[in-house]
N, C-alpha and C positions, 0 to 999 in steps of 0.2 A: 269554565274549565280553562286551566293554563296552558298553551303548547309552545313547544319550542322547537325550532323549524332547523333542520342542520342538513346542508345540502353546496356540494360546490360549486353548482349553477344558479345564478342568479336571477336568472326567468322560473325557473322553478321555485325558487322563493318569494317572488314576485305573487304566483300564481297562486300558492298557499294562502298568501296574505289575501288575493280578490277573493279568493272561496272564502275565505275566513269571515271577510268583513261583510259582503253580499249576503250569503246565503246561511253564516251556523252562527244566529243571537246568542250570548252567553258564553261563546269561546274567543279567548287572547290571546294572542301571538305574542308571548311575554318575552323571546330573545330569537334570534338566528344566529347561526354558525355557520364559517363556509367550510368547516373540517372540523375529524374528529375531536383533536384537542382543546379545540375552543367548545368544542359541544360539552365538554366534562366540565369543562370549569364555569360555565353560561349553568349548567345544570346541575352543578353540587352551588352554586350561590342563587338561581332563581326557584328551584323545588316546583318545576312544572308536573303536572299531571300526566302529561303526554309528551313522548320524543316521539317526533316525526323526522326522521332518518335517513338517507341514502347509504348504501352499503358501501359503495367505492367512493372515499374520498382520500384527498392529502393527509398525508404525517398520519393521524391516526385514521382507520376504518370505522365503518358505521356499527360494525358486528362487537366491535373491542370497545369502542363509548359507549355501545349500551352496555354491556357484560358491565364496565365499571361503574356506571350511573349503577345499573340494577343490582350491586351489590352494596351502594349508601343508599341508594331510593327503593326499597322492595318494592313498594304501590304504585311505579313507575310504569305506564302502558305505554309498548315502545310498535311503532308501525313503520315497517321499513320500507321506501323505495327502493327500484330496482331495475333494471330492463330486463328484456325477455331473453337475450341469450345468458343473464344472471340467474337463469330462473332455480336451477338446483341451488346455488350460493342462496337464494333465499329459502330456497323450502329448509335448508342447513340453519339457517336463521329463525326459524320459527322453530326451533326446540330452546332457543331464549326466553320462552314463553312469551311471543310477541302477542300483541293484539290483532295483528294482521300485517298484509304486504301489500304494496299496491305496485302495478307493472308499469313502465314510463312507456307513453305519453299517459299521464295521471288522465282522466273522464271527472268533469265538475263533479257529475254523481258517487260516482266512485268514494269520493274525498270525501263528500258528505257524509254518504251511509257510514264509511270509518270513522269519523270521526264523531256522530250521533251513537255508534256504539260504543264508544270512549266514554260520551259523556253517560250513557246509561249507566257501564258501570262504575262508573265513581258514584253516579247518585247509590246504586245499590250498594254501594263499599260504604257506605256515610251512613244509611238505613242499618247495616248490618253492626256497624260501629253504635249507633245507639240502640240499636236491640239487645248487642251482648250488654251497655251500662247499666239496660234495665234491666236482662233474666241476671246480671252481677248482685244487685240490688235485691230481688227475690230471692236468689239465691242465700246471698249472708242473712237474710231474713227469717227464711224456711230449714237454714242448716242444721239446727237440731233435730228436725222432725227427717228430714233427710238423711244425716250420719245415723240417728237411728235406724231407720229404716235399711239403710243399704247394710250397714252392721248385721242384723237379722238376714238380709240373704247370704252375707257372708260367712255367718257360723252355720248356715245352713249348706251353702256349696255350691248356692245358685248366682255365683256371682264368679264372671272370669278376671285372670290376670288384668289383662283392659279395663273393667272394671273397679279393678281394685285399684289399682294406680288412679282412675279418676275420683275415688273415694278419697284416695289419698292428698290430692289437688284440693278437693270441697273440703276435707278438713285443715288444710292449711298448713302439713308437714309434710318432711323429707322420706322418701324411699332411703329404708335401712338396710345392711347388710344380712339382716335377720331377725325373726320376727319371736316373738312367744306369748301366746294365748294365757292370762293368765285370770281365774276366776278367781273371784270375789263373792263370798258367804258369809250371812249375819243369819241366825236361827232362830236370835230373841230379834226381834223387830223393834226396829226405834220410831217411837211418834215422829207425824208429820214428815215424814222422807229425812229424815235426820241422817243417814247413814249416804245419801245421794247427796244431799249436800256437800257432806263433808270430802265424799271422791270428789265434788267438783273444783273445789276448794285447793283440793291435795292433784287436779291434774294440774292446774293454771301455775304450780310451784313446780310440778315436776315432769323435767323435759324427756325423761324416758320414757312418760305415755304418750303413746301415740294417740289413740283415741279411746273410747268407753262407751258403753251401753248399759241403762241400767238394767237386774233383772229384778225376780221376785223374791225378794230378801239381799239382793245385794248386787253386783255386776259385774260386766265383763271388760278385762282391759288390754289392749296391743301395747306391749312394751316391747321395746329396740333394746336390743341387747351390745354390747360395749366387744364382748372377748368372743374370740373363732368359735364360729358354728359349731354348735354339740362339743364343746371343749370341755375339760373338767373345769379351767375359769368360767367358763359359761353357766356354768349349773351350779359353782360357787357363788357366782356374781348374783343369780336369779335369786337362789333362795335368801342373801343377805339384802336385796334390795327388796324381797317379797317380806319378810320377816321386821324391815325397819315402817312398811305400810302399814302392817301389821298393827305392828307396837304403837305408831302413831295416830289409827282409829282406835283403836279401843281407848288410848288416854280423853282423846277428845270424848268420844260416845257412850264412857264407863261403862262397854259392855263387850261380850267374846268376840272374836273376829277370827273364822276360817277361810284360807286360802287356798286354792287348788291350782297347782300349776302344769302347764299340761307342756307336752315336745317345742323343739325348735322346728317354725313354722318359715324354709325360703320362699314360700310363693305365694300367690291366694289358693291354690289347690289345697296347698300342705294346714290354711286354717280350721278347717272343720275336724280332720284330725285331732290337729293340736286340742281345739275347745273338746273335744271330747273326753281325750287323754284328761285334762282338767277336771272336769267332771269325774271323770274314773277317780281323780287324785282325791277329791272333794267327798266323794263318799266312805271315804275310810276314815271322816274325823268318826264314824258310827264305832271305828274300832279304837282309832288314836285317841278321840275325845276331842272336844271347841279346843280354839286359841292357836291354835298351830297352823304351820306353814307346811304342804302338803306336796312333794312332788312324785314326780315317776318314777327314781331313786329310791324313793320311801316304799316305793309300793312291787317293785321290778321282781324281786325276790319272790313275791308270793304270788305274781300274773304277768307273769314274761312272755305266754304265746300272743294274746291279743295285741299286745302293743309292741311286738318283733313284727308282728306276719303281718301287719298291716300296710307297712311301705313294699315290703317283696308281692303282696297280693294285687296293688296299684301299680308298681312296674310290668307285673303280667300282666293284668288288663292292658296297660300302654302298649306294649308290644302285640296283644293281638289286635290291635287296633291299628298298629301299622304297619299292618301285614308285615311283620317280620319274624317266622318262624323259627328260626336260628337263636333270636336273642327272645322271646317268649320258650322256649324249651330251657332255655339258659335259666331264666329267672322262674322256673317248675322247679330245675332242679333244686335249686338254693331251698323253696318254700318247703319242698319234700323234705329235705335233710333235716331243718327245721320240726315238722313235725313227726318225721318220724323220730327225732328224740324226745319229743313230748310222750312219741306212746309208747316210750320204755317206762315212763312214770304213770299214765293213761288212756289206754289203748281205747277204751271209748269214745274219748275227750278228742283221741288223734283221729279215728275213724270219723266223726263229725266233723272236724274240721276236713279232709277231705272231702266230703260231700259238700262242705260248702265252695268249695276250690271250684266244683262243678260248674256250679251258680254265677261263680265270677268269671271262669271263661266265657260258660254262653250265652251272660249276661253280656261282654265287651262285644264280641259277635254281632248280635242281635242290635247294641247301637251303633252300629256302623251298618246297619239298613238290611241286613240277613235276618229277615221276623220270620223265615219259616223252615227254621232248624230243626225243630220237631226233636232234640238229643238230648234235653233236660234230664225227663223222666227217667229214660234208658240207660242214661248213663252216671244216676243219683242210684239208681237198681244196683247197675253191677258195681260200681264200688263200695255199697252198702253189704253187698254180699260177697265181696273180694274175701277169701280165706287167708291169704295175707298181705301183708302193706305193700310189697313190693306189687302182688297182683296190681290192688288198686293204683297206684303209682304206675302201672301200663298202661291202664284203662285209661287215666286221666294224660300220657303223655301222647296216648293215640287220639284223644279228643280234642288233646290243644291244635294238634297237626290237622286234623281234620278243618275247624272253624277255621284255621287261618286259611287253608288253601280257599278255603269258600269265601270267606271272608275277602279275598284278592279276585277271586275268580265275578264276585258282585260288583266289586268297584271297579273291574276292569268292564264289567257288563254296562254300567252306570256310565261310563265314561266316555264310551263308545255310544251310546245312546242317545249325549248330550252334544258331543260332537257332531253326530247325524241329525238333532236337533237344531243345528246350530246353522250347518250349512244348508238345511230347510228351510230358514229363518233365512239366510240370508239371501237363496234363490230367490222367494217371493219378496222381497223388500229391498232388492238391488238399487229402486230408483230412487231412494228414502236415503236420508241421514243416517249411517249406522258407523257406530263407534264399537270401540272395544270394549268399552262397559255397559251399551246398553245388552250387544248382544250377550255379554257372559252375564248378566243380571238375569236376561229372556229363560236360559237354561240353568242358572239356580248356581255359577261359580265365579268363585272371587278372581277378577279380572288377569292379577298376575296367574292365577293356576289354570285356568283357561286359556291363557296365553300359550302357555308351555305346552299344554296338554293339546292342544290344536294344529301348533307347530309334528306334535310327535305325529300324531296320528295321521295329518293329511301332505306334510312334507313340507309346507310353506307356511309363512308368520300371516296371520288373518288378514292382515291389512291387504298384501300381496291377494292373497284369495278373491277377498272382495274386487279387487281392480282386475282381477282374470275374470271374475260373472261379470261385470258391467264389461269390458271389451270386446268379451265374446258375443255378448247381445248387441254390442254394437255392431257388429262385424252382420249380422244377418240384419239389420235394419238399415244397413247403408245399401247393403243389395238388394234391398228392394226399390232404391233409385227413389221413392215420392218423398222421402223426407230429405231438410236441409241438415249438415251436420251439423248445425246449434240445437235444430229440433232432436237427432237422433243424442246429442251430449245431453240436453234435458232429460231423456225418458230413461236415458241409465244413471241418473244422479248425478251428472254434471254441472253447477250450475253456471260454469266459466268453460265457455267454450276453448279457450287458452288450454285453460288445464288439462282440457279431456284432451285435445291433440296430443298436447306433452305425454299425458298416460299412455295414447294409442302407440304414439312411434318409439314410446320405452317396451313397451311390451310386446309392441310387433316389429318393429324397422322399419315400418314407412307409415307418413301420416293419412290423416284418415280418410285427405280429399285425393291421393294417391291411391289407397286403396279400392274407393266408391268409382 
């Protein structure tokens, strides 16, 4: 391991050098500097593994050479010297993501253990560096059977945005402005995958597929679309680049080729839609007849509710899900308007479709952790038996208002829960290592919303928390006089008796052997 020593006392680089050469086999002291500016130019021409650092030096400071090293050396572990009345100027310093700080007069030990954990993690950066060459290697190896695979959850809808973008990565293209689902039908079957081939053939030429999957008789393809989302280019652009696919399988395969093109897809939410919509497109060659380009345009005229109410029926689920009452009542109304023009033309057809409205409120409900609504049945009864549409149209705008209050009323229960979890969690394990992601992992939340949500609920940022349970327990174990304060900084997780002082006479006003 390389270090590079930068410091403007010369007994202190003296002493780096004894530990160095004594006591840590396998680390070099590749340059010194006695300031910061020689440190950047000693460190953008030797590519040390480690800056060992002081923080006050001439012309430049230790704090401003690493920032600039660590912006041409990312893998750079930077350990800063300091003295003790520097000591917040360092803890300031360790959001550089330092590897550590050490307090002057440096301890032989001290320097070792930093610098045996430098060397640890480089070997584990070198380990991690040829493990990603390898699953790289498995990976381009297994890709096919992979972009299948993940293709299939994603026409299914078991696959999030996160995911989709690293689908996107394994197949080896760009995030487009928008997406469209667009299926692929052969009826007569071509010997030997002949009709697979020939997509594979016609993606490697053409750079608006994104990717493919084959199915049973033909497959499915992501193409990137050129002109503004849901535009009329858009849907001009679709059907003459779906039409020239077209034209160009069946010359090769001398055989019919149906296409079904299904909506514009912005997210991975919006794909299983779209494939559907496709499909929907796809079975009307039963009416159109083989060889044709098939879209939602072709077909809009004769089934305009299903494929209107499906984005307004997903906005309301969205909004009761985030407990926002105001804009789920908003997107009722729009859906209502919607089908109650349906049931000027079929008032059966609209009466169903309200009952399903049902389904999808307290269907959203129920996954956001409310499993004991018990409102289904009751309220599928009274809008089946509404006398008229405005009835049911109450019924359903008094059961949207109902799940959402509940629905908030859970996740504030939930919250509160995990919260009093948390600080349970941290009474009993004050003496222990606790971070901020193990404890929001302990109680089941993603670190940043536990943060926030901890801050709201208990008035202070956890970190603060925690240093208030360890000082407070300090404070009754110094009064009992038999223990030393290294002993009493050990049993509340101290493990640098420096520090706990610092913490005590921050949090109290006088240090700890004042207090005892």
């Amino acid at each position: 391991m390389r270090v590079l020593v930068a410091d403007d006392e010369t007994s202190v680089r003296k002493f780096v050098n004894f530990v160095v050469t004594k006591h840590c086999p396998g680390v070099s002291i590749v340059g010194e500097a006695s300031n910061g500016k020689q440190a950047i130019a000693q460190g953008l021409s030797l590519h040390p593994d480690v800056l060992l650092t002081d923080i006050r030096m001439p012309e430049v400071d230790g704090i401003a050479a690493a920032k600039q090293l660590k912006r041409q050396l990312p893998h750079l572990q930077i350990v800063f010297l300091t003295a003790y009345e520097e000591f917040d100027y360092a803890r300031e310093a360790v959001a550089l993501k330092a590897q550590n700080y050490l307090v002057k007069p440096v301890r032989v030990d001290e320097l070792k253990g930093v610098l045996q954990q430098c060397a640890d993690n480089l070997r584990k950066r070198e380990l991690g560096n040829s493990l990603v060459l390898t699953m790289t290697s498995i990976v381009r190896e297994t890709q096919p059977y992979l972009r299948s695979y993940l293709m299939g959850q994603l026409l299914n809808g078991d696959i999030t945005n996160r995911g989709y973008k690293r689908l996107i990565q394994i197949i080896g293209s760009q995030l487009c402005p928008s997406f469209l689902v667009v299926l692929k039908s052969e009826y007569v079957l071509t010997e030997h995958g002949c009709l697979w081939h020939a997509l594979q053939a016609l993606c490697k030429s053409n750079r608006e597929i994104i990717t493919s999957s084959p199915t049973k008789g033909g497959a499915v393809l992501l193409v990137r679309t050129h002109a503004e989302r849901g535009s009329t280019e858009d849907a001009m652009w679709i059907r003459q680049w779906a039409e020239g696919i077209r034209s160009d399988l069946e010359t090769r395969l001398k055989t019919r080729i149906t296409i079904g093109v299904g909506g514009v897809a912005q997210n991975a939410s919006d794909i299983p839609r779209s494939y559907h919509q496709a499909q929907l497109a796809l079975s009307f060659e039963f009416i159109l007849g083989r060889g044709n380009v098939i879209t939602l345009r072709d077909i809009i005229s004769d089934r305009p509710e299903n494929l209107y109410l499906l984005p307004l029926e997903s906005e309301l689920a969205g909004s009761i899900q985030n407990g926002s009452c105001e804009k789920a009542l908003h997107h009722l109304e729009r859906l209502l308007k919607k089908i109650e023009s349906i049931a000027h033309r079929s008032p059966e057809v609209a009466r169903q479709f309200l009952q399903n409205l049902v389904h999808i409120i307290v269907g959203a409900a129920e996954e956001q952790g409310a499993k004991d609504l018990n409102l289904l049945d009751d309220y599928v009864s009274r809008v089946k038996l509404a006398n008229t549409f405005s009835q049911a149209a109450q019924e359903l705008k008094q059961l949207t208002s109902s799940v959402v209050s509940i629905s908030q009323s859970r996740k504030q229960e939930g919250n509160l829960d995990a919260i009093r979890r948390a600080i349970s969690f941290v009474e009993s394990n004050y003496d222990k290592k606790l971070t901020l992601e193990s404890v929001a992992k302990n109680v089941y939340l993603s670190p940043c919303y536990f943060s926030r949500l901890f801050k709201k609920e208990t008035g202070v940022n956890f970190a603060r928390y925690v240093s208030l349970v360890r000082i407070n327990t300090a404070k009754k174990l110094l009064l009992e006089r038999r223990l030393s304060i290294k002993e009493v900084a050990g049993k509340v997780g101290y493990n640098d008796p420096r520090y706990f002082s610092y913490t005590f006479k921050k949090l109290t006003g006088i240090l700890p052997s004042e207090y005892k």
